[in-house]
MINUSE-352789 format. One line per field, with one value per residue: chain; residue in three letters; x, y, z of N, C-alpha, C in turn. Coordinates in steps of 0.2 Angstrom, whole numbers. Layout:
N
kette = (A,...) $
rest = (ALA,...) $
n.px = (X,...) $
n.py = (Y,...) $
n.pz = (Z,...) $
ca.px = (X,...) $
ca.py = (Y,...) $
ca.pz = (Z,...) $
c.px = (X,...) $
c.py = (Y,...) $
c.pz = (Z,...) $
***
This chain:
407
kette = (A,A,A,A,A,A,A,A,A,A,A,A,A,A,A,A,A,A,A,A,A,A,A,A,A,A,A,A,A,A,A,A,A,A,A,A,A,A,A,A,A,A,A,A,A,A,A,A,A,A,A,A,A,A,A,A,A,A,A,A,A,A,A,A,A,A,A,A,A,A,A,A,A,A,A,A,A,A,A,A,A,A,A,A,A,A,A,A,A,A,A,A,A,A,A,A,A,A,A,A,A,A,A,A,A,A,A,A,A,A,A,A,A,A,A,A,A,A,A,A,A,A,A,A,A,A,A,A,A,A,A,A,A,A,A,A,A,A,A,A,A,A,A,A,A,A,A,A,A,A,A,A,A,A,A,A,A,A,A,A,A,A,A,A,A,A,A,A,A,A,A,A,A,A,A,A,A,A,A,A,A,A,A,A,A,A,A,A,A,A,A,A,A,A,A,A,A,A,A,A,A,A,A,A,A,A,A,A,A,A,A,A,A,A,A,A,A,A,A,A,A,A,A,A,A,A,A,A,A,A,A,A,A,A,A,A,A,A,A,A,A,A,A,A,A,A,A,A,A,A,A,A,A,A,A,A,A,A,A,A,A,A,A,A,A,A,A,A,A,A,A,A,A,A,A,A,A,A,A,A,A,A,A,A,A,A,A,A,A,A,A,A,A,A,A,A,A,A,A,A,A,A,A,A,A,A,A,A,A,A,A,A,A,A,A,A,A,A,A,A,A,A,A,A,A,A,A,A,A,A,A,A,A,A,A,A,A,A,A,A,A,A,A,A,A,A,A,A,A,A,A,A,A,A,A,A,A,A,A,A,A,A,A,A,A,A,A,A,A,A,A,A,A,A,A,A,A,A,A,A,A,A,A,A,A,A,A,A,A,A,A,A,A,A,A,A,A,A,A,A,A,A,A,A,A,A,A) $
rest = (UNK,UNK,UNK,UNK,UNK,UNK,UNK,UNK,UNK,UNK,UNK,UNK,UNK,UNK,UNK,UNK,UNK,UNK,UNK,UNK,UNK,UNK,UNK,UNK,UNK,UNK,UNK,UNK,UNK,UNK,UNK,UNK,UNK,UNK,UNK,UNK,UNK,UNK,UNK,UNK,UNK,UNK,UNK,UNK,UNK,UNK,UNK,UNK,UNK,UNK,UNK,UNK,UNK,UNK,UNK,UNK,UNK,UNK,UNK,UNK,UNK,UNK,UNK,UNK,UNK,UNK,UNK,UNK,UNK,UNK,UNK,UNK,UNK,UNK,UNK,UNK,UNK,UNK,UNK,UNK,UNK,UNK,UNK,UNK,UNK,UNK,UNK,UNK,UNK,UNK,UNK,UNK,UNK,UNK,UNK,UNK,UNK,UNK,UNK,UNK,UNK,UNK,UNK,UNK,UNK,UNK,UNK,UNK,UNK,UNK,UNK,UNK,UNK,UNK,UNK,UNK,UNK,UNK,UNK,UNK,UNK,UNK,UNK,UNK,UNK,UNK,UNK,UNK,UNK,UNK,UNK,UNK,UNK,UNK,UNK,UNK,UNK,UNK,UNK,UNK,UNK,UNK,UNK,UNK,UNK,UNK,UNK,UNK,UNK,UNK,UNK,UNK,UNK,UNK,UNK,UNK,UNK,UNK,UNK,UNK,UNK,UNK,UNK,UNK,UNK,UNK,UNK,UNK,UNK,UNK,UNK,UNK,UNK,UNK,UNK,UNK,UNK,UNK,UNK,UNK,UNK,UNK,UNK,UNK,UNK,UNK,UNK,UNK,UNK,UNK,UNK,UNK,UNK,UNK,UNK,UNK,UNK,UNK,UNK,UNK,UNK,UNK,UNK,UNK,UNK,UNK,UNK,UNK,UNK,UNK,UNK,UNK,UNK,UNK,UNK,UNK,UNK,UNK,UNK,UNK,UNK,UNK,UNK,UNK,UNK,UNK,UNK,UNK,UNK,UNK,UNK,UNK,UNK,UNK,UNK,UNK,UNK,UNK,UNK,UNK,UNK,UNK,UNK,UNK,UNK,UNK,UNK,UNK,UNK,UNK,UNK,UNK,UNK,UNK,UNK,UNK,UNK,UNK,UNK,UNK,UNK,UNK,UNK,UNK,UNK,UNK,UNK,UNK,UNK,UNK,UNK,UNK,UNK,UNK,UNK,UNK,UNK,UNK,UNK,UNK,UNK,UNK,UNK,UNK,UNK,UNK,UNK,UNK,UNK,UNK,UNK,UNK,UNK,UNK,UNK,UNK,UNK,UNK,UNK,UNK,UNK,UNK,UNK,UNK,UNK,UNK,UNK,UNK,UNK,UNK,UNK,UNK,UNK,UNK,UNK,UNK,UNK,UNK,UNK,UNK,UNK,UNK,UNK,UNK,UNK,UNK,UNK,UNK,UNK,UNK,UNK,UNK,UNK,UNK,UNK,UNK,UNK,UNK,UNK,UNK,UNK,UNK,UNK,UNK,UNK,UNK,UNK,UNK,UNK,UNK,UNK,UNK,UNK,UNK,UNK,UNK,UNK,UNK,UNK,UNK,UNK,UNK,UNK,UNK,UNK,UNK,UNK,UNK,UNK,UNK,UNK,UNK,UNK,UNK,UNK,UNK,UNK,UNK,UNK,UNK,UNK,UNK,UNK,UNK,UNK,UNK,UNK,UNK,UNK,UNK,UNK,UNK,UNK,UNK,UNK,UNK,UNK,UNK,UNK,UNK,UNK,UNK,UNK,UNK,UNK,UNK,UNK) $
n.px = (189,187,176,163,156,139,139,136,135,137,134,135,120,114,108,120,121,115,119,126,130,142,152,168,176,190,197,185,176,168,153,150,136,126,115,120,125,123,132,142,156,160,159,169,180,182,183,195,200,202,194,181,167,154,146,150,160,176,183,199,207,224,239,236,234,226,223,219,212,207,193,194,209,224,228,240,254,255,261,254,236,220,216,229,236,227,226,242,242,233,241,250,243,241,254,257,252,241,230,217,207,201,192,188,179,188,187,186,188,196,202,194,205,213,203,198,212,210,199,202,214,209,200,210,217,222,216,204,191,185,171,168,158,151,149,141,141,155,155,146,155,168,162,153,148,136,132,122,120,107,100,87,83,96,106,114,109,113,117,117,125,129,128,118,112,108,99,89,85,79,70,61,57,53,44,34,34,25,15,9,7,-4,-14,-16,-20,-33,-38,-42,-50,-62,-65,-67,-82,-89,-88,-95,-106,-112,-115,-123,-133,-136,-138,-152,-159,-160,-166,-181,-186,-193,-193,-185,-180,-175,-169,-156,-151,-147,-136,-130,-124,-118,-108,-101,-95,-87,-77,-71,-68,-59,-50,-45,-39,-30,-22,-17,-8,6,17,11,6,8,20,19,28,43,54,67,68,68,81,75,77,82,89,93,95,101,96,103,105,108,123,138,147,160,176,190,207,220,227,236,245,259,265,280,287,284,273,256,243,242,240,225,210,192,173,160,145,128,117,122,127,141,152,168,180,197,212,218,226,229,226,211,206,214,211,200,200,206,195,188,195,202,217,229,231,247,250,239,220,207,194,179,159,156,144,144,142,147,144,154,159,171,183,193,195,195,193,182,182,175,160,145,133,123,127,138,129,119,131,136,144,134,122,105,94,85,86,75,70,82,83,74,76,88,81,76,88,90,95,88,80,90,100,104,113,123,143,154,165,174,165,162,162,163,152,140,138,137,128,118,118,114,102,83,77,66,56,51,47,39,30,28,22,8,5) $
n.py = (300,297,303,300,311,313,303,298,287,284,270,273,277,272,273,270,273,283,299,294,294,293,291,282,277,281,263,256,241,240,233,229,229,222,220,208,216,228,238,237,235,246,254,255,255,266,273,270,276,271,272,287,295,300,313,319,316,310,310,310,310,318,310,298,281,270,253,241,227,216,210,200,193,196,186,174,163,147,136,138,137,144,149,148,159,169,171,173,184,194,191,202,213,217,218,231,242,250,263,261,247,240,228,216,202,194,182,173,158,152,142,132,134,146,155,156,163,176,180,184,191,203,208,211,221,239,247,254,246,242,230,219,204,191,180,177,173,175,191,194,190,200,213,226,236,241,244,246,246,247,240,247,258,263,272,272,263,263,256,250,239,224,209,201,209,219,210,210,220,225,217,221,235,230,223,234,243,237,235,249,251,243,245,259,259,252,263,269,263,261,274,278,269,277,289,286,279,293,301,295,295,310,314,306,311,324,319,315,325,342,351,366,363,350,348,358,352,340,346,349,336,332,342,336,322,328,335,321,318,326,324,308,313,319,311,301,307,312,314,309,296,282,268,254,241,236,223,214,206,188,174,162,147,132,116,102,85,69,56,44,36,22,21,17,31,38,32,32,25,19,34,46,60,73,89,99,90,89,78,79,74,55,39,39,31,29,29,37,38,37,51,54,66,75,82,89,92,101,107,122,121,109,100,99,104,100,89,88,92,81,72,79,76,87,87,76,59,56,45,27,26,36,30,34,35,29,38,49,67,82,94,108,120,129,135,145,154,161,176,186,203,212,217,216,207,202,202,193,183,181,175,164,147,136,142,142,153,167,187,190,178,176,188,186,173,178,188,179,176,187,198,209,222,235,231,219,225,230,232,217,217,205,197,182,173,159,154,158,150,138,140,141,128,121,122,124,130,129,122,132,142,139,136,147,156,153,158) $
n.pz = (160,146,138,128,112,106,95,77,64,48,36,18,13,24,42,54,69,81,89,98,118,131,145,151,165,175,178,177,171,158,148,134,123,110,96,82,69,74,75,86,83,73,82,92,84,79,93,93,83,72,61,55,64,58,64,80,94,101,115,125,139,140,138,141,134,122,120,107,104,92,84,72,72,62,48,47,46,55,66,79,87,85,96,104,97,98,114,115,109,118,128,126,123,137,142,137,147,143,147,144,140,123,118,109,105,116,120,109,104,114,126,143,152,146,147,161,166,158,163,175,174,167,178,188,182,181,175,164,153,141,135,121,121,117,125,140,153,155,153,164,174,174,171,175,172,159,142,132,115,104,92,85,92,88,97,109,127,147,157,175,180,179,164,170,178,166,158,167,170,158,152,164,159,146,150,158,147,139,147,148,137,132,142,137,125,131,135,123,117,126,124,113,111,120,115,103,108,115,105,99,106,106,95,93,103,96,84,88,94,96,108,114,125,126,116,118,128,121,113,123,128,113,114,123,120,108,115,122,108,105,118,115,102,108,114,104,98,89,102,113,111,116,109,103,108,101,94,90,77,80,73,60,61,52,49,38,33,26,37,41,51,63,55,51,47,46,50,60,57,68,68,64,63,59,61,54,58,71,83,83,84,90,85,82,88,81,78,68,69,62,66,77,89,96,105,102,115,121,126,120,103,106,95,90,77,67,69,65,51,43,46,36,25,22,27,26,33,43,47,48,45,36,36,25,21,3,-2,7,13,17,26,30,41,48,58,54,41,26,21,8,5,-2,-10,-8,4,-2,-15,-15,-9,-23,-31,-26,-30,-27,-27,-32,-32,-36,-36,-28,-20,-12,-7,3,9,17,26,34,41,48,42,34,22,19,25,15,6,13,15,14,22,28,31,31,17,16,24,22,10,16,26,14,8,19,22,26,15,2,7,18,10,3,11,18,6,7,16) $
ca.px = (194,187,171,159,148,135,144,132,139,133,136,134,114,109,110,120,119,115,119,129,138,145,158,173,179,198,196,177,175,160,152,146,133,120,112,125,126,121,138,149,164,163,160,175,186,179,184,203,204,203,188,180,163,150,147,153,167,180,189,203,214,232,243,232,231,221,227,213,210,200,187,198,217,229,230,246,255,260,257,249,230,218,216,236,237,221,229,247,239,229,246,254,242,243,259,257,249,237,225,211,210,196,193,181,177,191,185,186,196,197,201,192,210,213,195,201,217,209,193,207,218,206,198,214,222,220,213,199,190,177,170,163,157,144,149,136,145,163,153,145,162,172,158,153,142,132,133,118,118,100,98,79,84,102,107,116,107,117,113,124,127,134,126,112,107,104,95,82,82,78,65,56,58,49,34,30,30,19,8,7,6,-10,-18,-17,-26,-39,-43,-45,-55,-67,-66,-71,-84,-91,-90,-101,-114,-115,-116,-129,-137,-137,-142,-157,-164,-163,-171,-184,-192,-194,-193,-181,-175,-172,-163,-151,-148,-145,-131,-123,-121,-115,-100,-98,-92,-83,-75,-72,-63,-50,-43,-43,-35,-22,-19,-16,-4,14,19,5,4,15,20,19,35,48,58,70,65,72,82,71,85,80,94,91,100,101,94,107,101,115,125,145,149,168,182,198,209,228,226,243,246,262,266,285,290,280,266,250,239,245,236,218,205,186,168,156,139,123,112,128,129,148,158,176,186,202,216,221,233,227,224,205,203,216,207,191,202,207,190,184,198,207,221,229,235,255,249,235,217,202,187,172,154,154,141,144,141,149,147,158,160,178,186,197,194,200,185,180,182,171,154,140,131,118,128,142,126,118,134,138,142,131,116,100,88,83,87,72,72,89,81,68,83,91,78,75,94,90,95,83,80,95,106,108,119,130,148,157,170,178,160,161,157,160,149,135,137,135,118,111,118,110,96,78,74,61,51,48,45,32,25,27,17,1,0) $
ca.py = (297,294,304,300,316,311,300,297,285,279,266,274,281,268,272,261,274,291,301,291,297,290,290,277,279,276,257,255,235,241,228,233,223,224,212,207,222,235,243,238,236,250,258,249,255,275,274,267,282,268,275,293,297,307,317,319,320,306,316,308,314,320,304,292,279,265,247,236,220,218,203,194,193,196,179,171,156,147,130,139,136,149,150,150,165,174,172,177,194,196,194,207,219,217,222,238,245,257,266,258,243,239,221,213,195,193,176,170,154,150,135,134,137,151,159,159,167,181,183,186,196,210,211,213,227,245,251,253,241,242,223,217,199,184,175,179,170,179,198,191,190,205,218,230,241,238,248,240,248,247,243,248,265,265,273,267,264,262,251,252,232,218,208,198,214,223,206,210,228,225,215,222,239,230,221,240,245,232,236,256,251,238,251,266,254,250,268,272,258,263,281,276,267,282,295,285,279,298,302,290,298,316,312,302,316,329,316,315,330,350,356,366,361,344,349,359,345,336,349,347,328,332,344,331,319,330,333,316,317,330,318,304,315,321,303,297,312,308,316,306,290,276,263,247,240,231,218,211,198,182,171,159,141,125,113,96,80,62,51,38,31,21,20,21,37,38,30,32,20,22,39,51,69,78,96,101,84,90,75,84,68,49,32,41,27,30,28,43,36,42,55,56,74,74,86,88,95,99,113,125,116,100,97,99,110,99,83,91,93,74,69,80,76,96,86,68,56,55,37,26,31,39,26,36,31,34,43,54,72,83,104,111,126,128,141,151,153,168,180,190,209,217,217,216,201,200,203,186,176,177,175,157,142,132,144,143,159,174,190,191,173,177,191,182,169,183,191,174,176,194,203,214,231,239,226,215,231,231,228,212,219,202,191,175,169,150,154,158,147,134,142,138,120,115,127,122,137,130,119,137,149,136,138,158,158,150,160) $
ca.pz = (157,142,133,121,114,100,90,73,63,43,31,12,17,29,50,58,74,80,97,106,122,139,148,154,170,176,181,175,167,154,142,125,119,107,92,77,65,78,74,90,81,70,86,96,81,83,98,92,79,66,58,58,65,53,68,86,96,107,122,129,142,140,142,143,129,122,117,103,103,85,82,67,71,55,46,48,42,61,70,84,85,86,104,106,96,104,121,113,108,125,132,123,126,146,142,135,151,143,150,142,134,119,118,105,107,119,123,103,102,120,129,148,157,146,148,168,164,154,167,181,172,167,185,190,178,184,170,161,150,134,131,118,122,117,131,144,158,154,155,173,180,174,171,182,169,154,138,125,107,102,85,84,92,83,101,116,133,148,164,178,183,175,157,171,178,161,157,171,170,152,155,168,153,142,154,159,142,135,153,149,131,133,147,136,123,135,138,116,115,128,123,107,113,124,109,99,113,115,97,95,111,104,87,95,107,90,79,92,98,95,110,118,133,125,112,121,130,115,111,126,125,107,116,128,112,107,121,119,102,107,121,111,98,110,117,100,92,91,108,119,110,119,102,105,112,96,98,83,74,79,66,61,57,49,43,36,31,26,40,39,57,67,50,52,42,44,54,60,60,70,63,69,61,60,58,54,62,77,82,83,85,90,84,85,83,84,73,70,67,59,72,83,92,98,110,103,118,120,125,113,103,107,89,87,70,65,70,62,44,44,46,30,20,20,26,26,38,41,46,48,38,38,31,24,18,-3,-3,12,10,22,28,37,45,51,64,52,32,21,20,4,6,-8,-11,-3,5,-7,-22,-13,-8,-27,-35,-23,-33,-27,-27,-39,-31,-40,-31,-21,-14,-9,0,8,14,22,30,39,48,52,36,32,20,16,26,13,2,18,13,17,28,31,33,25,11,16,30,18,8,20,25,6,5,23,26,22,13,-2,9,20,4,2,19,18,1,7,23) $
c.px = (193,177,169,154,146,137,138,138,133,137,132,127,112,115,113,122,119,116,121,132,134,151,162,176,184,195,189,180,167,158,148,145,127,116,120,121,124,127,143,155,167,166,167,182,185,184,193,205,206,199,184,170,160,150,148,159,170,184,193,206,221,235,241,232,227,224,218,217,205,199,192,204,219,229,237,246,259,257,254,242,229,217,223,238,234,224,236,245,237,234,250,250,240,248,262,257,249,233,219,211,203,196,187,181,182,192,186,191,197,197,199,198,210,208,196,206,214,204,199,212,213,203,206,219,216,219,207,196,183,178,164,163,150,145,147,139,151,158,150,148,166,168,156,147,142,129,129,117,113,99,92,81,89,105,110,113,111,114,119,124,129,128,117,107,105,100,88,80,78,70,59,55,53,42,30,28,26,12,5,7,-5,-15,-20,-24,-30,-45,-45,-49,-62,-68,-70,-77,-90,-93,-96,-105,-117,-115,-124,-136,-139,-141,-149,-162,-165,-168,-180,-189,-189,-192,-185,-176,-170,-167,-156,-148,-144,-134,-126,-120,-115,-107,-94,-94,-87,-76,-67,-68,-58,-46,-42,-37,-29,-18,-14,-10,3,17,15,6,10,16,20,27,39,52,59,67,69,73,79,76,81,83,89,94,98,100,97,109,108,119,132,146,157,170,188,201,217,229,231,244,252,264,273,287,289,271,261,244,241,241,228,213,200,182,165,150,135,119,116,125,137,150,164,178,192,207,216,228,233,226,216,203,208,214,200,192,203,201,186,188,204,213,222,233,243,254,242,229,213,197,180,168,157,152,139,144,143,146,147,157,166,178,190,196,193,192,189,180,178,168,149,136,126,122,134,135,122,123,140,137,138,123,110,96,90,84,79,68,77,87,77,73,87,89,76,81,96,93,91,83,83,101,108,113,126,136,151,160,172,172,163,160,157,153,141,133,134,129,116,112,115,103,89,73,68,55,51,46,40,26,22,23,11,-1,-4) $
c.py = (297,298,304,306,315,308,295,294,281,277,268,280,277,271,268,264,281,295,298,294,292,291,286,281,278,268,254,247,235,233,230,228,227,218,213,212,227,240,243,238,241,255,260,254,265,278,274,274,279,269,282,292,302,312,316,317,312,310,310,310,313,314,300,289,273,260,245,230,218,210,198,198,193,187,178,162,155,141,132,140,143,153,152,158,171,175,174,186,198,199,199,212,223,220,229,242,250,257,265,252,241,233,219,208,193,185,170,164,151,146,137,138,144,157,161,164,173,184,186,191,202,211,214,220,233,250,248,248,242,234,223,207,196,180,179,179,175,186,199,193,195,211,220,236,239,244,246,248,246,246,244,256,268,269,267,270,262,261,250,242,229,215,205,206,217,218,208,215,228,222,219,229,238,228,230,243,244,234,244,255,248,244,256,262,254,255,272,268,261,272,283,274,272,289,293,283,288,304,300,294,305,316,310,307,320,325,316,318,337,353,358,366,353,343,352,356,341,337,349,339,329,336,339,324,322,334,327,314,319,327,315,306,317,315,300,300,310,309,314,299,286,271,259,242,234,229,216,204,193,178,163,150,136,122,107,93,74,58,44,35,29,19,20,25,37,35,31,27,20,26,47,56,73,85,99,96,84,85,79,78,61,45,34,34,31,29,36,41,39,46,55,63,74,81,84,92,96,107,115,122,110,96,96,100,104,89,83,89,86,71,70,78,83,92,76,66,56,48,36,30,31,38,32,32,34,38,48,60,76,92,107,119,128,134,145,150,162,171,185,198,215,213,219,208,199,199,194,182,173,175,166,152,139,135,144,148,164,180,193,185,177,181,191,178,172,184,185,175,184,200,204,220,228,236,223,220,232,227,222,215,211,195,184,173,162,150,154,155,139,136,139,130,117,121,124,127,136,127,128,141,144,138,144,156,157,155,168) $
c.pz = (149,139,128,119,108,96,85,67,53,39,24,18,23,37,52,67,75,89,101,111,128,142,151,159,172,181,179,170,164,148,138,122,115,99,85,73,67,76,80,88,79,78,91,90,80,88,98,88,70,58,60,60,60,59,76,89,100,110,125,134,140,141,143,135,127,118,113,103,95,87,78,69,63,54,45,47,51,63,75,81,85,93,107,101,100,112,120,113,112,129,130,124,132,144,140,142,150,149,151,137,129,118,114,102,109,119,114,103,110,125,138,153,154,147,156,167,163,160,174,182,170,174,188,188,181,180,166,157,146,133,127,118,121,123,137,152,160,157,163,176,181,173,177,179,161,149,131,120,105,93,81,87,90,88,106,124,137,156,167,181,176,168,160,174,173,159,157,171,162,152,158,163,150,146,153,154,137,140,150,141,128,136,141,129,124,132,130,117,120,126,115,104,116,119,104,101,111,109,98,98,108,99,90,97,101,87,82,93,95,99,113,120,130,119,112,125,127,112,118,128,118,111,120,125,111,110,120,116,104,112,117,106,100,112,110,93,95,98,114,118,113,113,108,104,106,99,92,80,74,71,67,56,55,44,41,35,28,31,39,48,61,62,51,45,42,52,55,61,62,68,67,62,64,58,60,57,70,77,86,86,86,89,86,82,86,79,73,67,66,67,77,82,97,99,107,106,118,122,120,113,104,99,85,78,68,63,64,51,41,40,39,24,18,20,25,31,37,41,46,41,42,34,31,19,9,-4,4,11,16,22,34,38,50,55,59,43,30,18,14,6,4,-9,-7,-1,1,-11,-19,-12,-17,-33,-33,-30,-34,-26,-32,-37,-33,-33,-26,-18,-11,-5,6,12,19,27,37,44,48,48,32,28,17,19,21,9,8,15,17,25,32,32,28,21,10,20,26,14,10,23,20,6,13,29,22,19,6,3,15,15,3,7,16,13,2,11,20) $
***
């Protein structure tokens, strides 16, 4: 239905993948996973027609077409939340009834009902399906084959079961390749070990003696060395040697805060919210005290994000208030906020109001959440820049550049 053949794909000079192919099969539920900046979306959008390939090909068949779902919806001015949008757009592109459907983070925004909905609905349509999904759970239920984009081999490998079988298939991958990694190890080490014994051997017998017999012995010890070196040396030339098995470098977090103990921070008090003369909230009371952790649930549309805006001040009560400490300090991290378009993310992290680091702190700060090299030159494309922002002002990034310096 649907062929991929070598699809090599770059941003400016840097790789962001090389020699992809697979194929989609009429009905197949595949999940396309891989680490954040691997290039599943660009891929996702390749596959749409919405961006070209440096090299390789998309085959479709005749009459056959593809529906997308993109990661960020069009911003829009509307009292629907984000979750009643997300399932608005899901429903409208069941109703296309293509052939294939492209869906990338499906699940964004979604309340439990609707996450059934959606998991029931794609098992059920009789078409194709490319997912990209974080939600471990969701790919469990509707996958059926497994599509990981490698960003260490910049390739896609391709696992015939669901997100848990690629887990353990993955797994057991890399034990073996740490085992025949270790083992091969083993066997330099003692080979090395073995050539200079009989080094030392050879050398000994000439130093030795005059005659003969023993020194031709000698020489054939020394071949036997030598020997010796040429496996070694075949073991260890690029087409023999097994490397030693990478693995991305986790991001390594560390917030901080104010230790204001069992302290009341803010309060609601009879606290109602309307939008368009539509009530959204009614007489909310509640505390939120120091070293809380709080679960807000709630359908989409329930008024959460709206609860959330209340609490920091974005918005204001239609009635009732919202008591806060003076000196409270707030960061947020909202569901929807108007991303930046140009630049790069270095060039937006050292250009944050609130940052004082020189450009290579800043690249040290990076490399800690898995932006590395030539990542940090990668263009925006829609990333955040509050989200960055809110990194510097609640990361503890001097007291680690301290650490890192000694070690």
């Amino acid at each position: 239905m649907l062929r991929v053949q070598d699809l090599t794909k770059y941003f400016a000079d840097q790789l962001l993948f090389k020699s992809v192919s697979f194929v989609i099969d009429t009905r197949e539920k595949v999940g396309l996973i891989g680490s954040n900046g691997s290039g599943k979306s660009t891929l996702l959008r390749i596959l749409c027609g919405d961006i070209h390939a440096d090299n390789g090909s998309v085959d479709l068949l005749e009459k056959l077409r593809l529906s997308y779902l993109p990661q960020q919806l069009a911003s829009e001015s509307t009292p629907l939340s984000s979750g009643q949008k997300r399932r608005l757009e899901l429903s409208r592109l069941f109703k296309e009834n293509a052939s294939i459907l492209i869906l990338d983070e499906p699940t964004n925004n979604l309340d439990e009902e609707s996450l059934r909905w959606l998991e029931n609905t794609i098992i059920r349509q009789p078409c194709a399906c490319i997912i990209v999904s974080h939600d471990r759970t969701f790919l469990d239920r509707v996958t059926t084959r497994t599509l990981e984009l490698d960003a260490l081999s910049k390739t896609v490998k391709n696992y015939s079961g669901n997100y848990s079988w690629y887990r353990s298939r993955k797994q057991q991958e890399l034990e073996r390749q740490w085992k025949d990694f270790n083992e091969q190890q083993d066997r330099m080490k003692q080979l090395r070990r073995d050539i200079r014994t009989t080094k030392q051997q050879a050398l000994s017998i000439e130093r030795e003696t005059t005659n003969d017999f023993f020194r031709g012995k000698a020489k054939r010890i020394a071949a036997t060395a030598k020997a010796r070196e040429t496996r070694l040396n075949r073991m260890i030339s690029s087409e023999n040697k097994i490397e030693k098995p990478r693995e991305l470098e986790r991001a390594r977090l560390a917030f901080t805060g104010v230790n204001m103990h069992s302290a009341r921070l803010v309060k609601f008090e009879n606290v109602s919210f309307s939008y368009d003369h539509k009530k959204i909230l009614d007489c909310i009371n509640f505390e939120l005290r120091g070293n809380s952790r709080i679960l807000l649930r709630g359908v989409n549309g329930a008024g959460k994000s709206t609860l959330l805006k209340l609490l920091t001040g974005d918005l204001m009560p239609s009635s009732g208030q919202v008591l806060r400490r003076p000196d409270l300090k707030l960061a947020v991290l909202m569901q929807e906020q108007e991303a930046n378009q140009e630049g790069t993310l270095l060039s937006h992290f050292l250009n944050y109001p609130s940052n004082n680091l020189n450009d290579s702190d800043a690249r040290t700060f990076l490399h800690r959440f898995q932006f590395s090299g030539d990542d940090v030159f990668k263009p925006f494309h829609g990333f955040n820049i509050q989200m960055v922002g809110w990194f510097i002002e609640n990361h503890q990034f001097h007291a680690a550049r301290h650490k890192a310096g000694k070690r």
